[in-house]
LUMNU-561108 format. One record per residue (C-alpha): x, y negated, z negated; residue in three letters; residue number from 1. Coordinates in steps of 0.5 Angstrom, whole numbers, plus 500, padded with zeros to 3 digits. Each point is the difference from the previous one (the first is absolute). Last residue first. Layout:
BEGIN
+-----+-----+-----+--------+-------+
!   X !   Y !   Z ! koltor ! marke !
+-----+-----+-----+--------+-------+
!   X !   Y !   Z !    ALA !   NUM !
...
+-----+-----+-----+--------+-------+
//
This chain:
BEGIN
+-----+-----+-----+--------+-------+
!   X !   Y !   Z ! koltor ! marke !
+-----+-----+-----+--------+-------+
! 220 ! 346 ! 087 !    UNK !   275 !
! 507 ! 503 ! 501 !    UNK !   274 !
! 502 ! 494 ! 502 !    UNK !   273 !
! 499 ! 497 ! 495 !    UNK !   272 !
! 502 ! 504 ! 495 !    UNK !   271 !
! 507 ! 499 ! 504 !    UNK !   270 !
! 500 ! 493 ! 499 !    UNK !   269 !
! 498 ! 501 ! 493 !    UNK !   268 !
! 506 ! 503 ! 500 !    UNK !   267 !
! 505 ! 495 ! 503 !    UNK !   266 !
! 496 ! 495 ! 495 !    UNK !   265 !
! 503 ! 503 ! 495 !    UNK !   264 !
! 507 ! 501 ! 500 !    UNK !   263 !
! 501 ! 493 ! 502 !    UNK !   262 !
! 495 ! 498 ! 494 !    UNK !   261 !
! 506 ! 506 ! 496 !    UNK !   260 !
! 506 ! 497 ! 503 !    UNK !   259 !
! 499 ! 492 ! 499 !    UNK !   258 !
! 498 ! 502 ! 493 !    UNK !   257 !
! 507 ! 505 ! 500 !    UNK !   256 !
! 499 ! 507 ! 502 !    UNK !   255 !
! 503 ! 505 ! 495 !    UNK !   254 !
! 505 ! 504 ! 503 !    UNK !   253 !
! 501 ! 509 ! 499 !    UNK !   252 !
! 502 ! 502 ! 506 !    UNK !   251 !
! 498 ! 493 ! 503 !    UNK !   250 !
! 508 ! 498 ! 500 !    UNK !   249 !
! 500 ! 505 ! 505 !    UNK !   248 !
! 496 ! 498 ! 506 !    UNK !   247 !
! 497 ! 505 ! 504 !    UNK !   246 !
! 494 ! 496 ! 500 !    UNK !   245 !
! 499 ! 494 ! 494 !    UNK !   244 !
! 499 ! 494 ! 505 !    UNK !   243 !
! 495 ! 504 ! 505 !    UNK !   242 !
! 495 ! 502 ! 493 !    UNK !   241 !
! 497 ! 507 ! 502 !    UNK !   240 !
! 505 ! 504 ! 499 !    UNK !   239 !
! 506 ! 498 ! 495 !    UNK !   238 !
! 504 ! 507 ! 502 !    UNK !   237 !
! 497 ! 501 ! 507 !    UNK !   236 !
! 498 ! 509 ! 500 !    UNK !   235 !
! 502 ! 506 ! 504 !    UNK !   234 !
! 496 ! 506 ! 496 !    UNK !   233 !
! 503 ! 506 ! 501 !    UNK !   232 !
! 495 ! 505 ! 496 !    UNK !   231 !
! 503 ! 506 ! 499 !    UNK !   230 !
! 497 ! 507 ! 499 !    UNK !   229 !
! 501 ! 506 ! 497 !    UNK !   228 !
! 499 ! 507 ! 503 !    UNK !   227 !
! 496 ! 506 ! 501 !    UNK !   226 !
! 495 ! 497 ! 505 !    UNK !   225 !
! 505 ! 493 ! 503 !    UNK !   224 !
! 497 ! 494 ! 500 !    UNK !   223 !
! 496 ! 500 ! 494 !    UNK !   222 !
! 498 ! 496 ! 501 !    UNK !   221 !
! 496 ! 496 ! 505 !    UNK !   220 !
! 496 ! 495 ! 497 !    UNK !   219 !
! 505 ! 498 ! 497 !    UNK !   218 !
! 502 ! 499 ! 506 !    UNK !   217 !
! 494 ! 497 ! 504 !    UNK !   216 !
! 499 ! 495 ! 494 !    UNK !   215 !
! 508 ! 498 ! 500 !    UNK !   214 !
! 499 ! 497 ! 507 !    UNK !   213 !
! 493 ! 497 ! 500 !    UNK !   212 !
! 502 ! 496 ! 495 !    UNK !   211 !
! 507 ! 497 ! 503 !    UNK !   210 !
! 506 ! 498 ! 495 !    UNK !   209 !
! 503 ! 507 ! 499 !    UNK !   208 !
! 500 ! 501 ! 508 !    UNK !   207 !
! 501 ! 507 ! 500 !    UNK !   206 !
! 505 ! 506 ! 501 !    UNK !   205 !
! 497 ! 507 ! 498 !    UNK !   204 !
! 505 ! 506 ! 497 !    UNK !   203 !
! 498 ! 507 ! 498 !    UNK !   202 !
! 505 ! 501 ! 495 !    UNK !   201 !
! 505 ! 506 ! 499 !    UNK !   200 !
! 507 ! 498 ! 498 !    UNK !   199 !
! 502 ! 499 ! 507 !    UNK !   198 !
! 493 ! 496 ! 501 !    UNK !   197 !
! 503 ! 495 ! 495 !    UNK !   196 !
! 506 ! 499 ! 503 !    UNK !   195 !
! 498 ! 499 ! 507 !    UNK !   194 !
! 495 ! 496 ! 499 !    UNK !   193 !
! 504 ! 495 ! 495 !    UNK !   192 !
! 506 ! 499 ! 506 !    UNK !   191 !
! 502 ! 496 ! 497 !    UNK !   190 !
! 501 ! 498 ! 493 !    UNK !   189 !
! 506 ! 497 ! 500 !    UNK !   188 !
! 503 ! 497 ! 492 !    UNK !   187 !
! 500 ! 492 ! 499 !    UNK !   186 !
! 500 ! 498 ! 507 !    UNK !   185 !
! 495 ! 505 ! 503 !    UNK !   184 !
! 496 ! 498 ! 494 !    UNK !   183 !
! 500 ! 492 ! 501 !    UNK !   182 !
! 502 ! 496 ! 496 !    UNK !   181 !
! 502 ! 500 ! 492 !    UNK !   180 !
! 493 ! 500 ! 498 !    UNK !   179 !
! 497 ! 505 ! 505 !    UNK !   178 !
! 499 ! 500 ! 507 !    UNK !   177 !
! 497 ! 504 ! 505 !    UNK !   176 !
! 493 ! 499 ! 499 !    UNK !   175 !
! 498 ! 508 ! 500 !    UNK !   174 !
! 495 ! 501 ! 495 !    UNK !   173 !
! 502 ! 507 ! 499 !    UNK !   172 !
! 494 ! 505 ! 499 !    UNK !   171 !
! 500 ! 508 ! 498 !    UNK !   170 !
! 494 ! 503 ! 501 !    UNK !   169 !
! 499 ! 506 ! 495 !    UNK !   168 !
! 494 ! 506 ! 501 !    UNK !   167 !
! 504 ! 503 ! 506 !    UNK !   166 !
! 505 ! 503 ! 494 !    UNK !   165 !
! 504 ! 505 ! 503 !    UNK !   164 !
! 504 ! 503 ! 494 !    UNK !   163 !
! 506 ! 499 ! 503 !    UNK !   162 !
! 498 ! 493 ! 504 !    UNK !   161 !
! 498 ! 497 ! 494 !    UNK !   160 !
! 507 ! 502 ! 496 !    UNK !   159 !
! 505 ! 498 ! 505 !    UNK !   158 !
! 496 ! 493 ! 500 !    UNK !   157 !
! 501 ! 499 ! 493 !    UNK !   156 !
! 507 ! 501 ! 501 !    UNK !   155 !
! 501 ! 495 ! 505 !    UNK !   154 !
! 495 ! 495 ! 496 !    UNK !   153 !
! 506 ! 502 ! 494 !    UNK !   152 !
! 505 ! 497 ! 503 !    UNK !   151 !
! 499 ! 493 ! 500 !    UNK !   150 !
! 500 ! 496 ! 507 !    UNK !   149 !
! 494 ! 502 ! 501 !    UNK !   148 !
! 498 ! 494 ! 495 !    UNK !   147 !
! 502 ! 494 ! 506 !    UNK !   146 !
! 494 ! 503 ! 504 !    UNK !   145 !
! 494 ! 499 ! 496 !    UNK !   144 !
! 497 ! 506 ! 497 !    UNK !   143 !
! 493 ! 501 ! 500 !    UNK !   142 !
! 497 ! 507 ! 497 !    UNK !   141 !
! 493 ! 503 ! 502 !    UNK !   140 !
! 498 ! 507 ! 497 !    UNK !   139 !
! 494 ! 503 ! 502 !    UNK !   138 !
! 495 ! 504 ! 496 !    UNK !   137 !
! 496 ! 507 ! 501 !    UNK !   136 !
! 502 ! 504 ! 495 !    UNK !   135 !
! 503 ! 506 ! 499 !    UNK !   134 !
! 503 ! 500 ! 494 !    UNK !   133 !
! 507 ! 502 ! 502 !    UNK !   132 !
! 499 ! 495 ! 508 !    UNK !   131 !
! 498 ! 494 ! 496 !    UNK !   130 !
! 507 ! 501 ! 494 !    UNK !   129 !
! 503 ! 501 ! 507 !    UNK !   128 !
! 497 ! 493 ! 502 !    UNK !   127 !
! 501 ! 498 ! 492 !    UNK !   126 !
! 507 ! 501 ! 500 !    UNK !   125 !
! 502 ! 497 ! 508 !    UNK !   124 !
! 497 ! 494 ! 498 !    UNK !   123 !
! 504 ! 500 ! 493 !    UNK !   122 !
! 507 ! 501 ! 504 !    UNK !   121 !
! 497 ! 494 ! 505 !    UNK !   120 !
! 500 ! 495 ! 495 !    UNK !   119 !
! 507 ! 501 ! 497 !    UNK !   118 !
! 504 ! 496 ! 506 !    UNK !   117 !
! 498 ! 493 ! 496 !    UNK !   116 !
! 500 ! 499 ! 493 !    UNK !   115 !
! 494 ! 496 ! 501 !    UNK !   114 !
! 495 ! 505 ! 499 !    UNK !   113 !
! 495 ! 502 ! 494 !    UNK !   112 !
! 496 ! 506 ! 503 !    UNK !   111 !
! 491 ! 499 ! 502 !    UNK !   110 !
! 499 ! 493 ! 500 !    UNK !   109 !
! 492 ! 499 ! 499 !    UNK !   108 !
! 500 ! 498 ! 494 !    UNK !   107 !
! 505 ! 495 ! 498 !    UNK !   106 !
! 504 ! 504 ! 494 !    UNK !   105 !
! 503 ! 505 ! 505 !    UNK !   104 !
! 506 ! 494 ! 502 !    UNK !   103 !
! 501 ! 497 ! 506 !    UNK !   102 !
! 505 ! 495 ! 501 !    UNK !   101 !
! 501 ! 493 ! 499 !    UNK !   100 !
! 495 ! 500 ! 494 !    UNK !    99 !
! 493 ! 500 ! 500 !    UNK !    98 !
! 499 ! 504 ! 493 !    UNK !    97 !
! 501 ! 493 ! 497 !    UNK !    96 !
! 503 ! 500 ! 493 !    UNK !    95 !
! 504 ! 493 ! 501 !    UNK !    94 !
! 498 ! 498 ! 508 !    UNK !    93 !
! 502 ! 502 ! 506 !    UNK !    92 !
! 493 ! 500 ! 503 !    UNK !    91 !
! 496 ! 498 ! 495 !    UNK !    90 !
! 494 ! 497 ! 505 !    UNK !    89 !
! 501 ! 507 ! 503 !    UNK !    88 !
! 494 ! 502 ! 495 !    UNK !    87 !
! 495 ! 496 ! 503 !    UNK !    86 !
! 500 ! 504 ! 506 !    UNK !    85 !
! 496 ! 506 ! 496 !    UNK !    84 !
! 503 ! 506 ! 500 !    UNK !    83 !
! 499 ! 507 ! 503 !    UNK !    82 !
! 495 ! 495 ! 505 !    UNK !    81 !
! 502 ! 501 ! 507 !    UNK !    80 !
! 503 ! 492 ! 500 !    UNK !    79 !
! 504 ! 502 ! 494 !    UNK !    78 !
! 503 ! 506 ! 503 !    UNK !    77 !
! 502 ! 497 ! 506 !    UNK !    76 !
! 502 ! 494 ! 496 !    UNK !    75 !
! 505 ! 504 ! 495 !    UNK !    74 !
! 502 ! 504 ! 506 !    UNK !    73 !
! 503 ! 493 ! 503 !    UNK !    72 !
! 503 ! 498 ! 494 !    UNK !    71 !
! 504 ! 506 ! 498 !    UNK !    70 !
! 505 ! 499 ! 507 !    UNK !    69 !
! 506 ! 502 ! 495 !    UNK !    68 !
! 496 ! 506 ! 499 !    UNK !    67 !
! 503 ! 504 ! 507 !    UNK !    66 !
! 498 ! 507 ! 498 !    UNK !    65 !
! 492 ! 497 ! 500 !    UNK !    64 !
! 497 ! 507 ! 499 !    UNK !    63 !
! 493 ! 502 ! 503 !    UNK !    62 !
! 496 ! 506 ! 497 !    UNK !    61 !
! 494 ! 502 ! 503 !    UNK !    60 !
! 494 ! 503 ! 495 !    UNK !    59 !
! 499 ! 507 ! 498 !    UNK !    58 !
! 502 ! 500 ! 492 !    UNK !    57 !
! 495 ! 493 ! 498 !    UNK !    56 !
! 503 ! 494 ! 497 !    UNK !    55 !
! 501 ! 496 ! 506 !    UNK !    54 !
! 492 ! 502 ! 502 !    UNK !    53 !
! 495 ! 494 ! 498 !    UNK !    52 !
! 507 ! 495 ! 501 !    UNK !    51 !
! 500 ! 502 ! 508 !    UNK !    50 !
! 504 ! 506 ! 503 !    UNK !    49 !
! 499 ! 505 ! 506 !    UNK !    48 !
! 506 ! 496 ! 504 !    UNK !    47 !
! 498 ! 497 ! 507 !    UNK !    46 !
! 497 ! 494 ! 501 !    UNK !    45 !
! 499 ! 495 ! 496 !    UNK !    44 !
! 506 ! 502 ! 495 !    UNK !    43 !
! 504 ! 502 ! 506 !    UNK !    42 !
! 499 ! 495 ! 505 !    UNK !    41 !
! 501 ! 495 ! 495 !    UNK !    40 !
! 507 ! 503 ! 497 !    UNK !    39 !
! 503 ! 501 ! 507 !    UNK !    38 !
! 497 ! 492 ! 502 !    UNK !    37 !
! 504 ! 498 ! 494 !    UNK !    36 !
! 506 ! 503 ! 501 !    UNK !    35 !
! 504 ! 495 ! 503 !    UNK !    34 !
! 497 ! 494 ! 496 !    UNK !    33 !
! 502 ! 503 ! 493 !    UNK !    32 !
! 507 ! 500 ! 504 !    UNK !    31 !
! 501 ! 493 ! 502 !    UNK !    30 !
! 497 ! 498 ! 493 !    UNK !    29 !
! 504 ! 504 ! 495 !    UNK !    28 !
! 497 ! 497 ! 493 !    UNK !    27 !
! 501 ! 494 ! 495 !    UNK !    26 !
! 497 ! 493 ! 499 !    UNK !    25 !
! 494 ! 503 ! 497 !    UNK !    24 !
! 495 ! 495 ! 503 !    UNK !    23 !
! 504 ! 500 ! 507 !    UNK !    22 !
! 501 ! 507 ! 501 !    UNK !    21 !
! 492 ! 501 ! 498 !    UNK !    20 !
! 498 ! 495 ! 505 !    UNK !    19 !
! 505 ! 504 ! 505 !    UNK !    18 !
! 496 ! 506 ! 499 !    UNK !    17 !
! 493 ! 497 ! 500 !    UNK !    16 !
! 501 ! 497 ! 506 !    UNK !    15 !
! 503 ! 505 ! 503 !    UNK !    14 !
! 495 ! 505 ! 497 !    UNK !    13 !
! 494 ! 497 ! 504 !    UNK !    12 !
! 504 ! 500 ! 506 !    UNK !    11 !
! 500 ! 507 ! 500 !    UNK !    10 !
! 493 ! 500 ! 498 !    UNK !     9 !
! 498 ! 498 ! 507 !    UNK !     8 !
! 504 ! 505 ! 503 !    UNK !     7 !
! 498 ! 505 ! 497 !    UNK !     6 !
! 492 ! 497 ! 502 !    UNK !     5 !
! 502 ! 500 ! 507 !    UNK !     4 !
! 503 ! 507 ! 499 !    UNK !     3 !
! 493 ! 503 ! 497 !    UNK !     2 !
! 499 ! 501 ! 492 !    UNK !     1 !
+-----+-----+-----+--------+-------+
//
């Protein structure tokens, strides 16, 4: 798919996101809008894995370590076919599989996440798992900023590192807030690229919300022969609606009628304009 129709797509979900959101009354829409770019450019460009090959033994692996954004992963994979889109009509719902979080029981989710900062652990368990059985797969894992506060992402990271697992690429949806303020305020992270790369990692910066950028980096790993690699994505919580980005209240806010038409005619703009 060429930059230009990503771009286009990433519009599509917005819309698709934020209708979804609406019908269901529930989910973490300004973050669901900051990864969003970073799950289409992976799923429509770079990981080896679509619905015919998902239960095969060779395909990449993707781990969405920050669950609480299941919804924008629920439409990337509906929109790629491992479900039909109607499904998500249940979202939240009593017995639905399409619940706040992603769980393996929608096909196409690889782990059950939610419990935040555990996502990575696993990644670093199939890419060594990867490098014994000689296989050619890669791992991606997107872990939002707010988790690196736990503990066990450090401990993960010490253990990529020493078995050299270059087949690992660690993503943080770098939008610098989470629900109780902003990241620096809650629990400093920087300097980030200093210290993943003190614990082994080759480390890139992007522009998280840009197409052209996440594509020419992922299409660069691993960064560093012998070594993991990390993604800092630099993104806008709520990107894509002007009234919800980087606003805290939309962490997880359900747009009103008003805000949802508002919502809407921006990014129908925005299509437009990339017509």
């Amino acid at each position: 798919m060429s930059e230009r129709d990503l771009q286009r797509r990433s519009v599509q979900y917005r819309q698709a996101l934020l209708r979804l959101i609406r019908t269901a009354k529930a989910g973490h829409t300004g973050g669901d809008l900051s990864c969003l770019d970073i799950l289409n450019v992976l799923y429509n460009r770079i990981l080896r894995v679509g619905p015919e090959t998902f239960k095969g033994p060779d395909h990449d692996h993707f781990i969405q370590s920050k669950g609480h954004c299941a919804e924008a992963l629920f439409v990337v994979l509906a929109d790629r076919g491992f479900f039909p889109e109607k499904d998500l009509e249940t979202l939240n719902r009593y017995g639905s599989h399409y619940i706040g979080h992603p769980t393996r029981e929608v096909y196409g989710v690889e782990q059950n996440t939610g419990a935040l900062g555990h996502g990575l652990a696993v990644a670093v368990g199939l890419a060594l798992a990867g490098k014994m059985d000689r296989k050619d797969y890669r791992v991606f894992c997107l872990l939002g900023d707010g988790e690196l506060a736990e503990g066990s992402n450090w401990e993960a990271a010490m253990t990529a590192a020493h078995y050299r697992l270059d087949n690992l690429v660690a993503i943080v949806d770098r939008n610098g807030l989470q629900i109780t303020g902003s990241t620096e305020d809650v629990c400093q992270l920087s300097p980030l690229d200093e210290k993943f790369a003190a614990f082994g990692f080759g480390v890139q910066r992007c522009n998280g919300n840009d197409i052209g950028e996440l594509v020419r980096t992922f299409e660069a790993v691993p960064f560093r022969p012998g070594k993991p690699s990390v993604v800092l994505a630099k993104t806008r919580k709520g990107k894509g609606v002007s009234f919800m980005e980087n606003v805290a209240k939309w962490h997880h806010g359900v747009p009103n009628e008003e805000e949802f038409n508002r919502a809407m005619s921006e990014l129908e703009a925005a299509q437009a304009a990339l017509a």
